[in-house]
C-alpha positions in Angstrom: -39.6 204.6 -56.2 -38.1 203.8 -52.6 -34.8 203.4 -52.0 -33.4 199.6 -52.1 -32.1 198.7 -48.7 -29.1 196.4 -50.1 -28.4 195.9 -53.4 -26.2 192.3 -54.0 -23.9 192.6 -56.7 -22.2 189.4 -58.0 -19.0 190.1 -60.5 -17.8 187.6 -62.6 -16.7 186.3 -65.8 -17.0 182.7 -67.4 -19.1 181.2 -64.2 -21.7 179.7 -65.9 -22.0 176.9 -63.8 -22.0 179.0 -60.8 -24.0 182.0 -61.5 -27.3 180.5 -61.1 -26.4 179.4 -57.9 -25.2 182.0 -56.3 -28.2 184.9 -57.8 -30.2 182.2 -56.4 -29.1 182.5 -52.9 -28.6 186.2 -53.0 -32.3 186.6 -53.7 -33.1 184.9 -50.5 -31.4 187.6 -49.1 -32.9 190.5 -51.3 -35.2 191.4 -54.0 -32.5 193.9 -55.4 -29.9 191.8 -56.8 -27.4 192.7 -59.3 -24.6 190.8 -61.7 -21.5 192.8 -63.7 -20.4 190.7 -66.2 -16.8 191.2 -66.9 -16.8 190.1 -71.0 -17.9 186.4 -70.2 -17.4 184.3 -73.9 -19.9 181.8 -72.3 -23.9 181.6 -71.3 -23.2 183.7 -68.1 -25.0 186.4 -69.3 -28.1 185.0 -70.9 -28.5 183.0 -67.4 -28.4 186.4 -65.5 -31.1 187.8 -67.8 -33.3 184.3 -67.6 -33.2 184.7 -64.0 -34.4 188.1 -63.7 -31.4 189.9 -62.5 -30.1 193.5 -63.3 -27.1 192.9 -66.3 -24.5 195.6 -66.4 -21.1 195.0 -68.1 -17.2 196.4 -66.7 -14.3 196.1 -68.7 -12.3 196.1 -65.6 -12.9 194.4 -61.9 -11.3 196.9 -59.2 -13.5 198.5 -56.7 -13.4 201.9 -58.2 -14.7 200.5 -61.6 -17.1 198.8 -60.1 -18.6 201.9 -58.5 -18.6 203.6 -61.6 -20.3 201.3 -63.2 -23.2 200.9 -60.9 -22.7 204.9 -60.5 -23.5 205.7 -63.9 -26.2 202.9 -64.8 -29.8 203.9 -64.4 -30.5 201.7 -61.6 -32.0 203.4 -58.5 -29.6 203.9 -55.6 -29.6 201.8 -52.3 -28.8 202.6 -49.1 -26.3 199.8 -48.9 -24.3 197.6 -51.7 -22.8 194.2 -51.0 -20.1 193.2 -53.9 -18.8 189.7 -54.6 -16.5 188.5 -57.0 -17.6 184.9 -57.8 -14.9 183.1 -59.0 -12.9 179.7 -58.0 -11.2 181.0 -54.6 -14.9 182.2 -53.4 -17.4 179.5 -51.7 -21.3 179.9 -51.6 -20.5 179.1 -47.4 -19.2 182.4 -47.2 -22.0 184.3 -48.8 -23.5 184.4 -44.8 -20.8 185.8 -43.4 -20.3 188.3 -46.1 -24.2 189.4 -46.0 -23.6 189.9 -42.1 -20.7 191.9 -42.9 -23.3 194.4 -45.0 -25.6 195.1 -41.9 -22.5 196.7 -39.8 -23.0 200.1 -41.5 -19.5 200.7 -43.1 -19.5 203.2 -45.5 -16.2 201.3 -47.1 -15.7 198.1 -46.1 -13.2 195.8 -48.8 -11.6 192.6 -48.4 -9.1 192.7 -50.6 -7.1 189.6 -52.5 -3.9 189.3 -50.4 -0.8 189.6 -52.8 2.4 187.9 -51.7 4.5 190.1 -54.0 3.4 193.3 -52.1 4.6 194.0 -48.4 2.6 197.3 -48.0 -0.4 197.2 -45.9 -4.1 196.4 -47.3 -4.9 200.4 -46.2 -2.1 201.5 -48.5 -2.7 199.8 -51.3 -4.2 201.0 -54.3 -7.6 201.0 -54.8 -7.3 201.0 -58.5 -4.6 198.4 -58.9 -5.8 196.1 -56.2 -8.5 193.0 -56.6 -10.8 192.6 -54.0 -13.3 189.3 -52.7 -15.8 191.3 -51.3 -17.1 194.6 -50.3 -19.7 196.6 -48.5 -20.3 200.1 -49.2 -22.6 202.9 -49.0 -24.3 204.8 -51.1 -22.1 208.1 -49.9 -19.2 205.3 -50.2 -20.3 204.2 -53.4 -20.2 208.1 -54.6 -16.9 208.8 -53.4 -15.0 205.4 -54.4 -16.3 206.2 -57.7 -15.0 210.0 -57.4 -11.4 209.4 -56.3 -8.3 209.2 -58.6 -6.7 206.3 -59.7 -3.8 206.6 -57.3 -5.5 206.6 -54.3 -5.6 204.5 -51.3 -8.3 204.0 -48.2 -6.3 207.0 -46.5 -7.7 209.2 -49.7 -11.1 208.4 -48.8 -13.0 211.3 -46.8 -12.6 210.9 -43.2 -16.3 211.6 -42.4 -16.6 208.1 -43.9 -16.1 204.9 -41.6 -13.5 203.0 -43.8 -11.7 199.8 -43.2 -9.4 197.7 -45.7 -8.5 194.4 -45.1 -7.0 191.2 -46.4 -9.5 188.6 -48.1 -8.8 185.4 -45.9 -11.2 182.0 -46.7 -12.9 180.2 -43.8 -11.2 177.4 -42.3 -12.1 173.8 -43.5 -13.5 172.1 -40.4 -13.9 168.4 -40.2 -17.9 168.0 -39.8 -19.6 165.2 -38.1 -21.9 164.0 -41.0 -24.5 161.2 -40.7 -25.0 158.6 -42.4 -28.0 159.7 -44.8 -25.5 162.8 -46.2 -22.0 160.7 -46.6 -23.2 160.2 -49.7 -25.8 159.8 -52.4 -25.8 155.9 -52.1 -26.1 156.3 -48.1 -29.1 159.1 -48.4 -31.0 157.2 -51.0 -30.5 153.8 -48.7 -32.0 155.4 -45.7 -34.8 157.0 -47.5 -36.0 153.4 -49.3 -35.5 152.4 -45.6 -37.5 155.0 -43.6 -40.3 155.2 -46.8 -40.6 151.4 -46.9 -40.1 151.6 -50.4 -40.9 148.5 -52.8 -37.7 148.4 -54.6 -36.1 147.7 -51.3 -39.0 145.6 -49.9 -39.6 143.5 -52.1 -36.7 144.1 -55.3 -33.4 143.7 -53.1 -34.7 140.6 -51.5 -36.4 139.5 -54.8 -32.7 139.6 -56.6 -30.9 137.9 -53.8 -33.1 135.0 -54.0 -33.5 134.7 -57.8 -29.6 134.8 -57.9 -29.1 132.0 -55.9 -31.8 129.9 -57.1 -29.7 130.4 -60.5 -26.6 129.7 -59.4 -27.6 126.5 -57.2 -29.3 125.1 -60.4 -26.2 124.9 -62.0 -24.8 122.9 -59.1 -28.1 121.0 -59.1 -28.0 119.4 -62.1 -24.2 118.2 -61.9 -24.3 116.6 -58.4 -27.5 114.6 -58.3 -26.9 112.2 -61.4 -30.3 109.9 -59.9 -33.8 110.2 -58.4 -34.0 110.5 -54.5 -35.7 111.6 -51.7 -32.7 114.3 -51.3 -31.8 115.3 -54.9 -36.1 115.9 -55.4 -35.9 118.4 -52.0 -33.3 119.8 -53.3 -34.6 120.4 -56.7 -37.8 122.3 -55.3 -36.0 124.5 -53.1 -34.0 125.7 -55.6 -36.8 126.3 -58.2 -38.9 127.6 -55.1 -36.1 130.1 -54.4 -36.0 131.0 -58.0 -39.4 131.7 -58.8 -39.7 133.1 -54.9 -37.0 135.5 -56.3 -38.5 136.5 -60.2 -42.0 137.0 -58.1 -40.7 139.6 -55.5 -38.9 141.4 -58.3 -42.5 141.5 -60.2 -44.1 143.0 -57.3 -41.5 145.5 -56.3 -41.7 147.0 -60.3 -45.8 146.4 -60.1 -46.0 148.2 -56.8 -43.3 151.4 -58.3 -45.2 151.9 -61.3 -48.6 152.1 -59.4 -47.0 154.2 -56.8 -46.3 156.6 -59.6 -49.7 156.3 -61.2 -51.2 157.2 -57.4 -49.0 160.2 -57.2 -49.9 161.6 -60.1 -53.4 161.1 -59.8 -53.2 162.9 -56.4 -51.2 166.0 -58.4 -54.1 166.3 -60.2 -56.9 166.9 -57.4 -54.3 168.9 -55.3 -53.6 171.0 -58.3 -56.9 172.9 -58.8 -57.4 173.4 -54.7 -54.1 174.8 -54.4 -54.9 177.7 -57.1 -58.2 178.5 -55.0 
């Protein structure tokens, strides 16, 4: 079997409501894709294995754990591993940065959590004590992470290997120039019944306008004119024009929805069997 050129690994516990997401992306970005599950008590798991992703489980979520565990599973080795903890500090907008970070051949390469409490430097810090956010490592950098002690530090690493240890930082929040079609749902939807010429907008918006006033000038209708005249008989029409204009355009706006529908469907069908051909 050849050799896997990356290998994404997601570690997690309790995400179910981010997992799919995020195996999602990562197999746009490779085949081989990996989750550890750190003793999730919720459908994490049986998500992973509905996807079609590898499954492995670690009681514990340093780097050097995590090398073991992939170390001793009987997965095939790849050349290169990418490791992400999901969890609530990580973003799915970082996942392209992090993949780029994979292709610049570091044998060790680990962002590490920063910790407030410690003053020492991310390259003395313990591997085994330390959490990470990421990480990109060989498979000779897989082999000896999963080799060294428990004490040691990115200075204990073999110096034929191309190490570097740094602190975990999230990407700056930017203030984005959006349109108006993604501001929000209500906006997109409004522009799309614009642009498609749909008949709920043609037809229904202008349909409830009209049947709303026609019902509310009725009431007005019949307590003003209290006797027959040119003017309360003009005014009488227009308001049960406007009314029935209004109930009409509704009519036509659910008529011409429902055989919208019906067309698409039908259309489904034919373009079904040719696109199996």
């Amino acid at each position: 079997m050849a050799k896997a050129h990356l290998r994404i690994v997601g570690i997690g516990r309790n995400i179910e409501l981010r997992v799919v997401s995020f195996l999602t992306r990562a197999r746009q970005a490779t085949d081989d894709v990996v989750f550890i599950d750190l003793g999730s008590e919720d459908e994490t798991a049986i998500l992973v294995e509905e996807i079609g992703c590898g499954l492995l489980t670690s009681e514990d979520s340093d780097i050097q754990s995590i090398a073991r565990c992939l170390k001793e599973s009987d997965l095939e080795p790849a050349e290169n591993y990418l490791f992400i903890h999901v969890n609530k500090q990580w973003s799915l907008r970082e996942f392209p940065l992090h993949l780029n970070r994979s292709r610049e051949n570091w044998d060790v390469y680990i962002g590490l959590v920063p910790d407030e409490e410690s003053e020492r430097s991310p390259s003395k810090s313990q591997l085994s004590t330390s959490s990470f956010q990421h990480a990109s490592v060989s498979q000779a950098g897989l082999e000896e992470l999963a080799e060294t002690g428990s004490d040691a530090t990115a200075h204990d690493l073999s110096d034929q290997l191309r190490v570097r240890v740094i602190q975990s930082t999230t990407l700056p929040s930017f203030p984005q120039r959006e349109s108006l079609a993604t501001a929000s749902r209500f906006a997109q939807l409004f522009m799309w019944m614009i642009e498609s010429r749909h008949p709920l907008f043609l037809f229904g918006i202008p349909g409830i306008v009209l049947f709303v006033l026609g019902y509310r000038l009725s009431g007005g209708v019949v307590t003003t004119f209290t006797e027959l005249s040119t003017e309360s008989i003009g005014v009488t029409l227009l308001t049960i024009a406007m009314t029935l204009f209004g109930l009409f355009a509704m009519m036509i706006a659910l008529i011409l929805y429902i055989m919208g529908k019906q067309v698409e469907q039908v259309q489904a069908q034919y373009d079904g069997p040719q696109g199996g051909q």
